[in-house]
C-alpha positions, 0 to 999 in steps of 0.5 A, spaced: 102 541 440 101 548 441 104 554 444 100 561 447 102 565 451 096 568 456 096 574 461 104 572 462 103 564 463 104 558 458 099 554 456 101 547 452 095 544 449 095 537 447 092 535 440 086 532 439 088 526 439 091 525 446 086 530 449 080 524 447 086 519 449 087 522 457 079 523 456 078 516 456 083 514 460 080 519 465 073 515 464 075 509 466 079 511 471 071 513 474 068 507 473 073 503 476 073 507 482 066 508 482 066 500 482 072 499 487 070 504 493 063 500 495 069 494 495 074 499 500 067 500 504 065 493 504 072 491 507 072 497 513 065 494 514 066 488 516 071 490 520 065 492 525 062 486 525 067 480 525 063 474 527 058 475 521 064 475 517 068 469 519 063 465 519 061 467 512 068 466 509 068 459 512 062 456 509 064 460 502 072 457 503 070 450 505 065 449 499 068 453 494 075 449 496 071 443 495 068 444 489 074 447 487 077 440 489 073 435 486 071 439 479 078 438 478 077 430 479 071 430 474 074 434 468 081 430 469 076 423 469 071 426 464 071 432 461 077 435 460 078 434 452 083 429 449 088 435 444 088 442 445 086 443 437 079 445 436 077 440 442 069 441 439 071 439 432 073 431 436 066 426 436 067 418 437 063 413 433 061 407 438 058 400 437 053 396 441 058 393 445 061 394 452 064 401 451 062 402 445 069 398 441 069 396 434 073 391 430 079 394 426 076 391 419 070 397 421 075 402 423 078 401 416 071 401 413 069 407 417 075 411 415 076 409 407 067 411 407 064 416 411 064 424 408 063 427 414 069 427 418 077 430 416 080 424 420 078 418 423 083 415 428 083 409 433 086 406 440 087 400 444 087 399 451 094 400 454 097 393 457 104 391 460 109 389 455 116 387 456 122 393 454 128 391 453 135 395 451 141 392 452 141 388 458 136 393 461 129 390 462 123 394 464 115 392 464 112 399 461 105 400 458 103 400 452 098 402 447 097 401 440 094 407 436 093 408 428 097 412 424 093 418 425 092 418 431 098 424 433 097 428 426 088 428 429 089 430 435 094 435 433 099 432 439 106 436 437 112 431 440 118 434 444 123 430 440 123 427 434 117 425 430 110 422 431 107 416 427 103 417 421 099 414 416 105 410 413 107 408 419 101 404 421 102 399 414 104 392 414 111 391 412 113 398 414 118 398 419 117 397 427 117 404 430 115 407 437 114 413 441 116 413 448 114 418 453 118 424 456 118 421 462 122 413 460 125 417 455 129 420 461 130 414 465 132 410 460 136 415 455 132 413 449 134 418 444 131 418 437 133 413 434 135 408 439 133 401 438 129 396 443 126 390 444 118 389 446 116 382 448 123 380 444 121 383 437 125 389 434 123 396 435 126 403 433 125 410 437 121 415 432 120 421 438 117 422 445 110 424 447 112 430 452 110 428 460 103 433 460 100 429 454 093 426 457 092 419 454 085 417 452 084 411 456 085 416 462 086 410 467 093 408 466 099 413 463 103 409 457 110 410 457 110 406 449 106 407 444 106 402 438 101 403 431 096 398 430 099 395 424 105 393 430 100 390 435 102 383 433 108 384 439 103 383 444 096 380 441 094 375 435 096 377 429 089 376 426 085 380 431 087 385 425 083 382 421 077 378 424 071 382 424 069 378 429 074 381 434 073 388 437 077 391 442 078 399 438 076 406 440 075 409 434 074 418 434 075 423 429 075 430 427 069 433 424 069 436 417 068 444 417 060 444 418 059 437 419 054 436 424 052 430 429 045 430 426 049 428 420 054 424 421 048 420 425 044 420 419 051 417 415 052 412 421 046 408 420 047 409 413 053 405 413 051 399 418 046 398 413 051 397 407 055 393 412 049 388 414 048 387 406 056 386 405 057 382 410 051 378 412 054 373 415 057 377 421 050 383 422 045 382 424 042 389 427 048 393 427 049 400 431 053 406 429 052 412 432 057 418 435 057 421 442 061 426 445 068 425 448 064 426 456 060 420 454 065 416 452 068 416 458 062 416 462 060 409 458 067 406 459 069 408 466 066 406 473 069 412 476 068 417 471 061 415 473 061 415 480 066 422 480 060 426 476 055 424 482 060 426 487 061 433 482 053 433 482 054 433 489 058 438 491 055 442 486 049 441 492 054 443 497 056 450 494 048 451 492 049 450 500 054 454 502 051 459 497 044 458 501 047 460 507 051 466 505 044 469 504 041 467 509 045 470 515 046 475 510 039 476 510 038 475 517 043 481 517 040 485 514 033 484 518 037 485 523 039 493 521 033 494 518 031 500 522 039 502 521 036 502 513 030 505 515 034 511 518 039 512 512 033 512 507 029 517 511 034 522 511 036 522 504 039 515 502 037 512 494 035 506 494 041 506 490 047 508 495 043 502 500 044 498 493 053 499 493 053 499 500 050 491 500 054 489 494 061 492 498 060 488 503 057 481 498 063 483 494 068 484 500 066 476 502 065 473 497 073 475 495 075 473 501 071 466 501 074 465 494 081 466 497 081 462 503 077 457 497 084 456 494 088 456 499 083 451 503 083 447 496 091 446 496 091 443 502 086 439 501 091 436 495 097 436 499 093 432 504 089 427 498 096 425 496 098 422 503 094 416 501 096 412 496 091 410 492 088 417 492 095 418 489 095 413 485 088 416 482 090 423 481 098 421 478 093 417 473 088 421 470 093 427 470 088 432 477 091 438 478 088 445 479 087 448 473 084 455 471 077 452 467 076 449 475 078 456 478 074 460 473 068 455 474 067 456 481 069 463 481 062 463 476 058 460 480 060 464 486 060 471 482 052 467 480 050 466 487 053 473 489 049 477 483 042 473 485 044 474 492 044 482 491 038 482 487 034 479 492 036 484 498 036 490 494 029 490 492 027 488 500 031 496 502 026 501 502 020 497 503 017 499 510 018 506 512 021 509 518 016 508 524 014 501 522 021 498 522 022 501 529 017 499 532 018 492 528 020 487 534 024 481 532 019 475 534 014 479 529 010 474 526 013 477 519 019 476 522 018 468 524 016 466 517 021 469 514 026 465 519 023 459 519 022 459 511 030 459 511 031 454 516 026 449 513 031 450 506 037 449 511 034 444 514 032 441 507 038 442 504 043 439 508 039 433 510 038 432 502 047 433 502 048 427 508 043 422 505 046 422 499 054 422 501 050 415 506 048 413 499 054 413 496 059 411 501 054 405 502 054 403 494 061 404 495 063 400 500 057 395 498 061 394 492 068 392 495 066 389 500 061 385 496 061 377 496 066 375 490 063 368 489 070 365 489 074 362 495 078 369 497 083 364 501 086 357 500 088 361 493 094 362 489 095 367 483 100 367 478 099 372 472 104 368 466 105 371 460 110 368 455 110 374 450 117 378 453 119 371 452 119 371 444 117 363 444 110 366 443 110 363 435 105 358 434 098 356 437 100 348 438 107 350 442 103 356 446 097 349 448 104 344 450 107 350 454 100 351 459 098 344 459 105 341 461 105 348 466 098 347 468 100 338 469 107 339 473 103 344 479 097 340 479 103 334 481 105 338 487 104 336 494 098 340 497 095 343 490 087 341 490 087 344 484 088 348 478 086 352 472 087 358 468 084 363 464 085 369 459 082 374 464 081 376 471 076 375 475 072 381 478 075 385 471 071 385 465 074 381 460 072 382 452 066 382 449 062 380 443 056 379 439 054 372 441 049 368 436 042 364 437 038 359 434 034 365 433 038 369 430 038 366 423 045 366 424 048 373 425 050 378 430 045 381 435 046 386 438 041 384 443 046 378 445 051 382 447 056 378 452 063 377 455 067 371 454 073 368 457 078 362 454 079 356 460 082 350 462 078 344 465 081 346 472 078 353 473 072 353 476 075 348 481 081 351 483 077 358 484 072 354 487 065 357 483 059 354 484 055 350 479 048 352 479 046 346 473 051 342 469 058 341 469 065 344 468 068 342 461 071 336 461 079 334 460 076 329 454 072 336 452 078 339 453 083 335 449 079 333 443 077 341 443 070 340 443 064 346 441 062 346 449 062 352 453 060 354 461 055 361 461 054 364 467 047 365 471 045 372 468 047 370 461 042 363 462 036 367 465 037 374 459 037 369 453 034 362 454 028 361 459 032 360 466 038 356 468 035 349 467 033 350 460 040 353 458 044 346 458 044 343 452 042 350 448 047 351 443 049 358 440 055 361 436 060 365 439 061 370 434 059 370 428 063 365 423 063 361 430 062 354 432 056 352 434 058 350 441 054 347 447 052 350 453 054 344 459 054 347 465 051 355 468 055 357 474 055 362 479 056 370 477 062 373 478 061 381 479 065 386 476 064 393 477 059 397 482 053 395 479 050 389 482 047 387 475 052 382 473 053 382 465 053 375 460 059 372 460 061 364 457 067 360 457 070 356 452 076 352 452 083 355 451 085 350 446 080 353 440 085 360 441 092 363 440 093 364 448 100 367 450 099 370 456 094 365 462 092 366 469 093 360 473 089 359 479 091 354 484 087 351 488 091 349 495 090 346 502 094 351 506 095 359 503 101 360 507 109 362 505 111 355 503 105 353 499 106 359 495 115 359 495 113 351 492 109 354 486 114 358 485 120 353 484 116 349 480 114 355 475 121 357 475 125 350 473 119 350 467 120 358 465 125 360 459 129 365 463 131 367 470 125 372 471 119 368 472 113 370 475 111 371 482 105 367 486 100 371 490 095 370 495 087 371 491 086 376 497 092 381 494 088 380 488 081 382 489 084 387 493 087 390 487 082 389 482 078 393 486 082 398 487 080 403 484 072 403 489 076 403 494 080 410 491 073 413 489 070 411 496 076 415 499 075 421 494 068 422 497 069 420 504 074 426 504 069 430 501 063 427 506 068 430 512 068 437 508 061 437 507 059 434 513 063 439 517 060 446 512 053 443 513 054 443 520 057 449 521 051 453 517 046 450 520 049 452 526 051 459 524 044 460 521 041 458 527 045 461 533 045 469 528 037 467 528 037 467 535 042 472 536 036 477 534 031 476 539 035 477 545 033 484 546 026 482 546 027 475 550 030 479 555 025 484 556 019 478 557 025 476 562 025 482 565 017 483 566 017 475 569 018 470 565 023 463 567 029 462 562 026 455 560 018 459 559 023 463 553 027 458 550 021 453 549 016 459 546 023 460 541 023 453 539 016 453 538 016 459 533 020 455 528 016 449 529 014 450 521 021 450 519 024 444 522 017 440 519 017 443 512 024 443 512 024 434 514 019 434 509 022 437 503 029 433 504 025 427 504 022 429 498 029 431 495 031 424 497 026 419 494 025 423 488 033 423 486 032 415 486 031 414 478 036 418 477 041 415 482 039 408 479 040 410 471 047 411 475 048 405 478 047 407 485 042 404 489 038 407 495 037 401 499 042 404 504 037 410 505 032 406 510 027 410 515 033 409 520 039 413 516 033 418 515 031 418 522 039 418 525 041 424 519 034 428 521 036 427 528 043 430 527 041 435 524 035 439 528 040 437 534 045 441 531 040 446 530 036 446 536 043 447 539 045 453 535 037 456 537 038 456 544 046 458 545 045 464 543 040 466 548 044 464 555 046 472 553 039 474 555 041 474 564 047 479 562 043 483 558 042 491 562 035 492 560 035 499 562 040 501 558 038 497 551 031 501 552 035 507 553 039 507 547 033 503 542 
């Protein structure tokens, strides 16, 4: 720094250094000032004109909080990565079965053979298991995952450790992970020792509460490695090949691509079907990405990407009608622009003054959005299964959804701007004042918008009647089954710890099963290894065809039974008949299939008795003696193949047992109930329930979708109607003056309002036309995605058309009742 006296004053002079630094500072200072003013403007601006402002700030806020909304639901369901280390690197290997799950065999051939990735690990589906420590009990749910799981994903724990490798060894000491929240409630430090289902197990650490788990279906609170899974599963499903229940993923090696693990995927299944010819026949490999994993295994994570598709839709909506009435607007002030251009303003100073006022709403919309979208949390959760939904799958607002609509919008503003900008400066002074608003140019530029309002909007509420009718289709769809004169009990002896052999597992159900069907009015009574209405596993099941290997062509369900089954639950035989009690006894190769599995592989449901096929590879041949109805699951109508075979030819632990009874009352069901605790082997017996509860739950989680888009149809529905309203009565709005002067020279009202709608008569067909065919055109898409257009009948069109040209016809015609106190030689005047 330096001193100089000049002429008497003190001059300090900076060095260079701070003097480029202020200069900078100075530099930004401009830019942000020369951004920030035409905001500031944009804001006094509004403030002449609140009408055009409210209404703006509306229809941005409801669809931005919407989408705000409902994209958390789809990222917590499908897109949100499961590890915050390097979420790219993560790819998943798949098989030809339902959800793409692999055997544990192939998990371990995949890990010691593949080259392109770090890592590979693999889950299980979480499930309930019994917790013990002291003399507390808890029922937790519990996932089985590799040793390799945490260290991949790079999960850190907040006490304690996590598994690795060496723990997921047979021999090695039984460990488990429990979550923050048992942790808590159960004062399960490391080391602590508990029971799962009777067995010894001993706390290594906790999963801290924010984890997301894979399955994103249900939290886990334990979480147990696969060599361990014997404590709630059959031990040999380690070892057979034939059993496939895993998810396997990993992390890509620096550089790998998919193309090249693909190539390697189907290098390996063919070494696989030379190795093991006995087992594949046509192997399938291939990776897919963590989205679509999700997409492949999860119901709802199908349904909340079409409903994210849709409110998408209804943002562009919103979007569209922001530049329309801004449009209109600035029609409206053309002359205004006109003058300012004549004496003296750029095209530039016209260009600042736009984008302030776009700015300034769009802030405003965005911030009515999010506090829009808190509500809408608060008032989600006040149903219960909604709740349920958002808790399971960890929904909460988070900063890629805000940054995602904040995106979008800034997009639709920035287009928006760039559109009105090149219409300023267009006309010169003298052609825009004498420009009258019914010109002809006038109409067709208001009746093109109206007709992409028109179009737009009925496009939105046909596919919300879609959606909600293939919902609601799908719950209340016909079970096949008697929904009454039922009752359930899920039995499970693994807590107990008597689970030891396969022979005492079959005299415990068949002396179960015996002493309830003895009880006075019971008809009937059955058990099974799955639910009814739930899918069940899966496996590759082998024809005569097949030259005696796995097809995966021949891809099926496949549940375990007993003789009473399909009696108790009351499913109709189409040919042939149950499994019998000799069958049964004697353990004889006979099994039941569906209708769907009758008429996909053998010509038809009377050919299919009599056929003979192999369940898995390896497997007996078993003979098909009776087709039954199908059983639906999910919310597609196409029912899946699916066998059933005696529970005597598997290591059965856990049953559901249906019975049938002549009255479903109270006392029918406490009945069951006493008998099934004198033959249980503690004093925590199972409950019966009514069948009814039953498909209620299992259907629970359609009935919670159907009600997440419900919400978001009322939301839509209402910004739909709000627009259109909007976009018609400022459309409207700008014609009063010159109606008011045909009025004044001797025309009636109703000779004005029917020569107003006559002007848009173009707009309401051509916007008709167009939502039809937006509609029929999404159909494809729609039925790849398992929802039907069925319900869009010519009367649903018709009706949602009808709704929406009576709201615009209203919003067209309101307007103009200003026209009677309108002071005519005034407005000439000062025009």
């Amino acid at each position: 720094m330096e001193l100089s006296c000049v002429q008497g004053s003190l001059r300090v002079e900076a060095p260079p250094t701070l003097r480029c630094y202020a200069a900078r500072g100075t530099s930004r200072l401009r830019v942000m000032t020369r951004f920030l003013s035409p905001i500031l403007a944009g804001f006094r601006s509004l403030r002449a004109k609140p009408g055009y402002a409210l209404t703006c700030v509306l229809i941005l806020g409801v669809s931005s909080a919407t989408l705000f909304t409902v994209s958390a639901v789809v990222d917590a369901l499908l897109m949100r990565p499961p590890s915050a280390r390097n979420p790219a690197e993560l790819l998943f290997i798949k098989g030809a079965l339902y959800g793409g799950v692999l055997s544990h065999p192939d998990f371990v051939d995949l890990r010691e053979r593949n080259t392109m990735f770090e890592e590979l690990f693999a889950y299980d589906w979480p499930i309930r298991v019994g917790l013990d420590i002291d003399t507390r009990h808890r029922d937790v749910r519990s996932e089985a995952v590799s040793g390799t799981l945490f260290p991949t994903l790079g999960v850190i724990p907040t006490r304690g450790r996590l598994f690795t490798p060496a723990d997921d060894v047979l021999g090695a000491e039984p460990v488990i992970v429990v979550s923050d929240a048992l942790q808590r409630s159960l004062q399960l430090e490391p080391g602590a020792l508990v029971q799962i289902n009777k067995r010894p197990f001993r706390v290594i650490g906790t999963v801290a509460a924010d984890h997301i788990d894979l399955a994103r279906s249900r939290r886990p609170d334990v979480w147990i490695p696969l060599a361990q899974v014997s404590a709630y599963r059959p031990e040999w499903m380690l070892n057979n090949r034939n059993s496939q229940w895993l998810n396997i993923g990993g992390r890509l090696k620096p550089g790998a691509t998919r193309e090249e693990v693909d190539a390697e995927l189907t290098v390996l299944a063919q070494r696989f079907q030379s190795e093991w010819p006995d087992f594949y026949s046509k192997l399938k490999l291939s990776s897919v990405t963590f989205p679509a994993l999700r997409l492949g295994q999860d119901a709802r994570a199908r349904t909340m990407l079409l409903l994210g598709g849709t409110i998408a839709a209804l943002f562009a909506l919103a979007c569209t009608n922001f530049f329309a009435i801004t449009l209109l607007r600035l029609l409206s002030r053309r002359r205004e622009i006109a003058v300012r251009v004549a004496i003296g303003a750029t095209r530039g100073t016209i260009a600042r003054w736009i984008f302030g006022e776009l700015s300034a709403v769009l802030v405003l919309g965005l911030a009515a959005g999010a506090g829009i979208s808190w509500c809408m949390f608060r008032l989600m959760q006040l149903d219960p299964r909604i709740r349920d939904l958002l808790e399971g799958a960890s929904v909460r607002p988070d900063g890629r959804a805000a940054f995602l609509v904040a995106a979008f919008a800034v997009a639709a503003l920035g287009i928006i701007w760039i559109m009105l900008s090149r219409e300023v400066g267009r006309e010169d002074v003298s052609t825009a004042i004498k420009e009258s608003a019914t010109a002809p140019g006038r109409h067709r530029s208001f009746g093109a918008l109206l007709a992409m309002q028109l179009m737009v909007a009925l496009f939105l509420l046909a596919m919300s009647a879609a959606f909600l009718s293939t919902l609601r289709d799908a719950v209340n769809r016909s079970p096949t089954f008697h929904t009454e004169r039922v009752v359930m009990l899920d039995a499970d002896i693994r807590p107990l710890g008597v689970a030891s052999d396969r022979a005492g597992e079959h005299r415990f159900w068949n002396n179960m099963i015996d002493t309830l069907a003895r009880l006075p009015g019971v008809t009937a009574v059955g058990g099974a290894t799955s639910q009814p209405l739930w899918r069940a596993r899966g496996t590759h099941t082998i024809l005569d065809s097949d030259e005696g290997r796995e097809n995966p062509e021949h891809a099926a369900m496949f549940t375990f039974t007993s003789p009473g089954y399909f009696d108790a639950l009351g499913v109709r035989f189409r040919q042939g008949h149950s499994i019998s009690e000799t069958e049964f006894r004697s353990n004889q190769p006979v099994g039941v299939i569906n209708r769907a599995m009758a008429t996909r592989f053998w010509p038809g449901e009377a050919t299919a008795v009599g056929q003979t096929f192999r369940p898995w590879a390896g497997g007996p041949r078993t003979v098909v003696v009776g087709v039954v109805d199908d059983i639906p699951t999910g919310i597609s109508g196409d029912p899946s193949p699916h066998f059933y075979l005696p529970f005597t030819s598997s290591d059965v632990s856990a049953l559901q047992l249906v019975i049938g009874v002549r009255d479903d009352s109270e006392a029918s069901r406490q009945q069951v109930a006493r008998a099934v605790a004198a033959l249980w082997p503690n004093s925590s017996p199972p409950e019966p329930y009514p069948i009814a509860q039953h498909i209620r739950e299992s259907r629970s989680d359609l009935l919670s979708s159907t009600r997440v888009i419900l919400w978001v149809a009322l939301f839509a529905t209402a910004i739909t109607a709000f627009g259109l309203y909007s976009f018609s009565a400022f459309t409207a709005a700008q014609t009063i003056r010159d109606s008011a002067v045909r009025v004044a020279l001797g025309a009636s009202f109703g000779q004005i309002v029917r020569a107003h709608l006559l002007r848009y008569r173009w707009g309401f067909t051509g916007g008709f036309a167009g939502g039809l065919a937006l509609v029929f055109a999404s159909g494809p898409v729609l039925r790849r995605l398992d929802v039907s257009l069925q319900p869009l009948n010519a009367a649903t069109v018709l009706v949602a058309g009808c709704v929406l040209a009576v709201i615009a016809v209203i919003g067209l015609c309101v307007p103009l009742r200003r026209i009677r106190h309108v002071d005519i030689r005034a407005t000439l005047t000062t025009e």
